[in-house]
C-alpha positions as CSV (number, residue, x, y, z in Angstrom):
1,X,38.0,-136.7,-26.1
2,X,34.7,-138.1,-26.2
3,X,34.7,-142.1,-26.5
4,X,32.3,-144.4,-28.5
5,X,29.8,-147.5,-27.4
6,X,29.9,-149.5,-31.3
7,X,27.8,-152.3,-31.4
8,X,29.2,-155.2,-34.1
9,X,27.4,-157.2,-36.0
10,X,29.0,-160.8,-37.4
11,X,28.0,-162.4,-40.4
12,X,27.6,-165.8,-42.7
13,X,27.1,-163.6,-45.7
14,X,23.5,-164.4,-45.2
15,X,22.6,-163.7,-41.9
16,X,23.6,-162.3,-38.4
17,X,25.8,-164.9,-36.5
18,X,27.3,-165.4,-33.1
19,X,30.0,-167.5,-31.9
20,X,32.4,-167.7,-28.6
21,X,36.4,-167.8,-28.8
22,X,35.8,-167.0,-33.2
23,X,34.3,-170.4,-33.7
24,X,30.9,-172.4,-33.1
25,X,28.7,-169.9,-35.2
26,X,25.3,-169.9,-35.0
27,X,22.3,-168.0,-36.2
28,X,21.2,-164.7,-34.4
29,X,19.1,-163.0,-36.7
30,X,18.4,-161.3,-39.9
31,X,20.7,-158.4,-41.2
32,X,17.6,-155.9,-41.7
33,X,16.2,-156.4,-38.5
34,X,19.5,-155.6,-37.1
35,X,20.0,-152.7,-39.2
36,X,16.5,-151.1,-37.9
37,X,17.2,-151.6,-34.7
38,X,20.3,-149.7,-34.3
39,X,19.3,-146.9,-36.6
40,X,16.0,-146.6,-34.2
41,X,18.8,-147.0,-31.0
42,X,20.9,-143.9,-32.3
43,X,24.4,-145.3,-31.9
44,X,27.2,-143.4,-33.1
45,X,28.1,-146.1,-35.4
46,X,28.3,-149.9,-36.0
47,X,30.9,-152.6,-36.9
48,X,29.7,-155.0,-39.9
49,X,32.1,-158.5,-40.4
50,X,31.8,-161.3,-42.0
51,X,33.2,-164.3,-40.2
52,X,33.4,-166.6,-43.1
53,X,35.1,-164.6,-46.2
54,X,38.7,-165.5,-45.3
55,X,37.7,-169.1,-44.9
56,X,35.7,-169.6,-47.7
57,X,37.6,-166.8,-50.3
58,X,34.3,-165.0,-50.5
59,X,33.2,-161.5,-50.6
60,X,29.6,-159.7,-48.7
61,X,27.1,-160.3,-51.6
62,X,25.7,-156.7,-52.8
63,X,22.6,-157.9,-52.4
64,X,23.5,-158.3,-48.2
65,X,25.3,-154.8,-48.2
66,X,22.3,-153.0,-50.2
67,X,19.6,-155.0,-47.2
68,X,22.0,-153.7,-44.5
69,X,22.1,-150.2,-45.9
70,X,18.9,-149.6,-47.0
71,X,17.4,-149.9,-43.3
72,X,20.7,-148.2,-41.7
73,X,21.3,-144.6,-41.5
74,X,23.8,-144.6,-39.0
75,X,27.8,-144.3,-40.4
76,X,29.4,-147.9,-40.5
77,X,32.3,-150.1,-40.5
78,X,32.9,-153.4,-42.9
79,X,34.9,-155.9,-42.9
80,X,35.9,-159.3,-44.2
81,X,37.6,-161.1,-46.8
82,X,39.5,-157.6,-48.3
83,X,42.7,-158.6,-49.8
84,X,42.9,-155.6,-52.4
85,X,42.2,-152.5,-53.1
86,X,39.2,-153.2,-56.0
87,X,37.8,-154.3,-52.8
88,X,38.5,-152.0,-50.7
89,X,36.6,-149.1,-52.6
90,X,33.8,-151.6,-53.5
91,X,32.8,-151.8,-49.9
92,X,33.6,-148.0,-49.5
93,X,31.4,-146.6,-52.8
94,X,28.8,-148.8,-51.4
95,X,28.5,-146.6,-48.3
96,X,31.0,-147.7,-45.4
97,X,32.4,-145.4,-44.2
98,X,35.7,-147.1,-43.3
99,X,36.9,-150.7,-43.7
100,X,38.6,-153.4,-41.5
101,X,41.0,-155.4,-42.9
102,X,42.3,-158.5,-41.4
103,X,44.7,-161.0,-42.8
104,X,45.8,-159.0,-45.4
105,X,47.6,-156.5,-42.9
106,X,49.9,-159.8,-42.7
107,X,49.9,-161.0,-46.4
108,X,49.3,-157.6,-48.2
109,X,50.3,-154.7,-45.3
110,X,50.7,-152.2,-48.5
111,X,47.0,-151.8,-49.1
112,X,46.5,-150.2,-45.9
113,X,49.1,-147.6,-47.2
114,X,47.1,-147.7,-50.8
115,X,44.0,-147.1,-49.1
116,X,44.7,-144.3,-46.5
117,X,46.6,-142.4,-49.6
118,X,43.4,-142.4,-51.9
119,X,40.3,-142.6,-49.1
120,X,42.3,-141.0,-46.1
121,X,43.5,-142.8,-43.0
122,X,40.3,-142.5,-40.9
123,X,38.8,-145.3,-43.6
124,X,41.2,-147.6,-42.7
125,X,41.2,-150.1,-39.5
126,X,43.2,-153.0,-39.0
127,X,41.7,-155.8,-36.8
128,X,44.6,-156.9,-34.6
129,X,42.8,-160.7,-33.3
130,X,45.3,-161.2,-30.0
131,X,45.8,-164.9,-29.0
132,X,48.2,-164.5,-26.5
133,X,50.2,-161.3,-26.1
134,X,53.0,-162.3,-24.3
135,X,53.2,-165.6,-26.5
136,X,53.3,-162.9,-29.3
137,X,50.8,-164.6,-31.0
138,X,47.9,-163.4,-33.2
139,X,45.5,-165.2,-35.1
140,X,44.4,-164.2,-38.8
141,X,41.7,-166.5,-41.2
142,X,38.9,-166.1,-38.6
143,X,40.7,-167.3,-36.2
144,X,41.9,-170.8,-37.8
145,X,45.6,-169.7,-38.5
146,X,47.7,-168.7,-35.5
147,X,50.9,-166.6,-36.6
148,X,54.1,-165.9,-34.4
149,X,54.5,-161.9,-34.5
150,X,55.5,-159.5,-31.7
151,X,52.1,-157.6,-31.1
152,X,53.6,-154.3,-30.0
153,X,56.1,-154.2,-32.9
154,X,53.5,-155.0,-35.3
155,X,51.2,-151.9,-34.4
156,X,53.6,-149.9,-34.6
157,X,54.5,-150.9,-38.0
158,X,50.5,-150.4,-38.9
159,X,51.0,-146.9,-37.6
160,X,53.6,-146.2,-39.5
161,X,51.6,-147.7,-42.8
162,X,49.1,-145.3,-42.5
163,X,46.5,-147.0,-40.8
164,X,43.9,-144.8,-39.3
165,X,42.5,-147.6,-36.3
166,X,43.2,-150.4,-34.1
167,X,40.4,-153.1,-33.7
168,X,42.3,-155.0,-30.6
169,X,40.2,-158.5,-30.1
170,X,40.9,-161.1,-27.8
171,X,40.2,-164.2,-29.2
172,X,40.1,-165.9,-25.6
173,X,37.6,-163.3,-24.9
174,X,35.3,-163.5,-27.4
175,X,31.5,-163.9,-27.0
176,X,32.1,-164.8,-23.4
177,X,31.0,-162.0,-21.7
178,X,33.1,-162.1,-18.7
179,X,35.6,-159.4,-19.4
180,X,38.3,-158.2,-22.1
181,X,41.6,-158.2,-22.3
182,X,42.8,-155.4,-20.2
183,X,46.2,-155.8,-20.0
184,X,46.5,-156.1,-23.9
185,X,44.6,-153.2,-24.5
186,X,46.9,-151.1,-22.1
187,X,50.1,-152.4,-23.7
188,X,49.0,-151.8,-27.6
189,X,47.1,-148.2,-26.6
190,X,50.8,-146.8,-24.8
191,X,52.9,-148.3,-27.6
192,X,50.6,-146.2,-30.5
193,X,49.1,-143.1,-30.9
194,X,45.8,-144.5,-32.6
195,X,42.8,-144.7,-31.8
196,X,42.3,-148.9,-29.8
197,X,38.7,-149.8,-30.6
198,X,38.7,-152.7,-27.5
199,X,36.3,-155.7,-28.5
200,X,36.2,-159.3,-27.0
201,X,34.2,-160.4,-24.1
202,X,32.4,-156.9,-22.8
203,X,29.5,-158.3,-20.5
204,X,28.7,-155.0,-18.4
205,X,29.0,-151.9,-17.6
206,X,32.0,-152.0,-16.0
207,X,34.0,-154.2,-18.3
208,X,33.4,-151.2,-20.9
209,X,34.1,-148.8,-18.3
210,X,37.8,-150.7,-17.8
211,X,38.3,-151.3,-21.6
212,X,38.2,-147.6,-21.3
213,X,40.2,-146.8,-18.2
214,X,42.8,-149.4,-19.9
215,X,43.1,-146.8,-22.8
216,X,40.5,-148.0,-25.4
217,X,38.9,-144.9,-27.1
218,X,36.1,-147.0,-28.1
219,X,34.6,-150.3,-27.2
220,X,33.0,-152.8,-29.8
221,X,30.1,-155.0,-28.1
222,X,28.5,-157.7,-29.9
223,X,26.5,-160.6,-27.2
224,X,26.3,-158.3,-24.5
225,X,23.2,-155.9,-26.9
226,X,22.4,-159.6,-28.5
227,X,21.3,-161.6,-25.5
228,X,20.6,-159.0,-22.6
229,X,18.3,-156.0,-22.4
230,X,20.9,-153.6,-22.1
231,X,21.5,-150.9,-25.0
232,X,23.8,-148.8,-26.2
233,X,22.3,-146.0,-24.5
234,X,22.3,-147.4,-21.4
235,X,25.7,-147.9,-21.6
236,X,26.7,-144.5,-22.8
237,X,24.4,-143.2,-20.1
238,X,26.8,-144.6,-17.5
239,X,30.1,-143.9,-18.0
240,X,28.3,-140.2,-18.5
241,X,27.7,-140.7,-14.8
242,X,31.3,-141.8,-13.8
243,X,33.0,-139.3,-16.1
244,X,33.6,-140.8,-19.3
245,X,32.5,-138.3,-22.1
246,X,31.0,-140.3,-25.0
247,X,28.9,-139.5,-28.3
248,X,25.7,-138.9,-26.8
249,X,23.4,-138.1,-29.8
């Protein structure tokens, strides 16, 4: 098994955004600029969401998508404000290669059945945003809605829809950089057999190294390649050195 380093990229719908704990956005940069620099960092792939679709019922403009693509040419995943499947295959025909979908898992679960049937399971993932797990909690809307659900039962029930992934985010862990939610990741990753993509509060080497250990098959890092020198080489470079095999391009 060879495990991935995905760097994620949040969006207004305009520009590149960062926040802590899914709230107080702010600026980070411009989508192109992002876009170049990955492509010139070889990663294996990247994670594209927008933060404010649910909120504000709005879709990625094409114009955005056609920016980010035209400097990428590295596969990626989108994400944001996908309630159907007109949707769906609008984000996928315009070059992701899968999608994430968020709130709908809750209000819609059957697109991620309608999807896997006509694009294949691998294009679907299902971002599973954790409040608390043992309050079986998550949160859906970005964030602003918090919804009473028994985590593990719930990913099993995605499994058994036909979802292809499991994007696991702490929201108490997110954007702070001092660690993820181990003991979540390690409770959904044993109750599934899907791959847990492990995002939320990754600020070194060894909090990716963990996410892994903890049973993650990938780890998605957003402030960590936004506000340090470290790169996703670096960090593939490492867990190398300590065992972990990883995409190494």
């Amino acid at each position: 098994m060879k495990f991935r380093i995905i760097p994620t990229l949040l969006t207004d719908g305009k520009t590149i955004v960062k926040g802590t704990k899914f709230n107080n956005w702010r600026t980070v940069g411009m989508v192109e600029a992002a876009a170049k620099l990955y492509s010139k960092r070889d990663v294996d792939e990247l994670v594209l969401l927008d933060v404010m679709a649910s909120q504000r019922d709005t879709l990625i403009p094409d114009s955005f998508i056609s920016s980010f693509t035209r400097e990428l040419n590295v596969p990626f995943t989108i994400g944001g404000g996908i309630k159907n499947m007109k949707v769906a295959a609008r984000y996928l025909n315009m070059g992701a290669e899968k999608i994430v979908i968020g709130s709908a898992a809750i209000n819609n679960p059957q697109i991620i059945t309608d999807i896997a049937e006509r694009f294949g399971s691998q294009a679907v993932v299902v971002a599973v945003d954790i409040i608390d797990l043992d309050c079986n909690q998550i949160a859906v809307n970005c964030g602003k809605e918090k919804i009473n659900v028994n985590v593990i039962e719930f990913v099993k029930k995605l499994q058994n829809l036909g979802v292809g992934e499991i994007l696991l985010q702490s929201v108490k862990h997110d954007g702070e950089m001092s660690g993820m939610n181990y003991a979540a990741i390690s409770k959904v990753a044993s109750a599934v057999n899907l791959p847990i993509i492990a995002s939320g509060g990754a600020g070194s080497f060894i909090d990716c190294a963990n996410a892994l250990k903890s049973g993650a098959s990938a780890v998605a890092i957003g402030a960590l390649f936004q506000f340090s020198e470290i790169t996703p080489k670096d960090v593939r470079e490492y867990l190398e050195k300590i065992g972990f095999k990883t995409r190494v391009s």
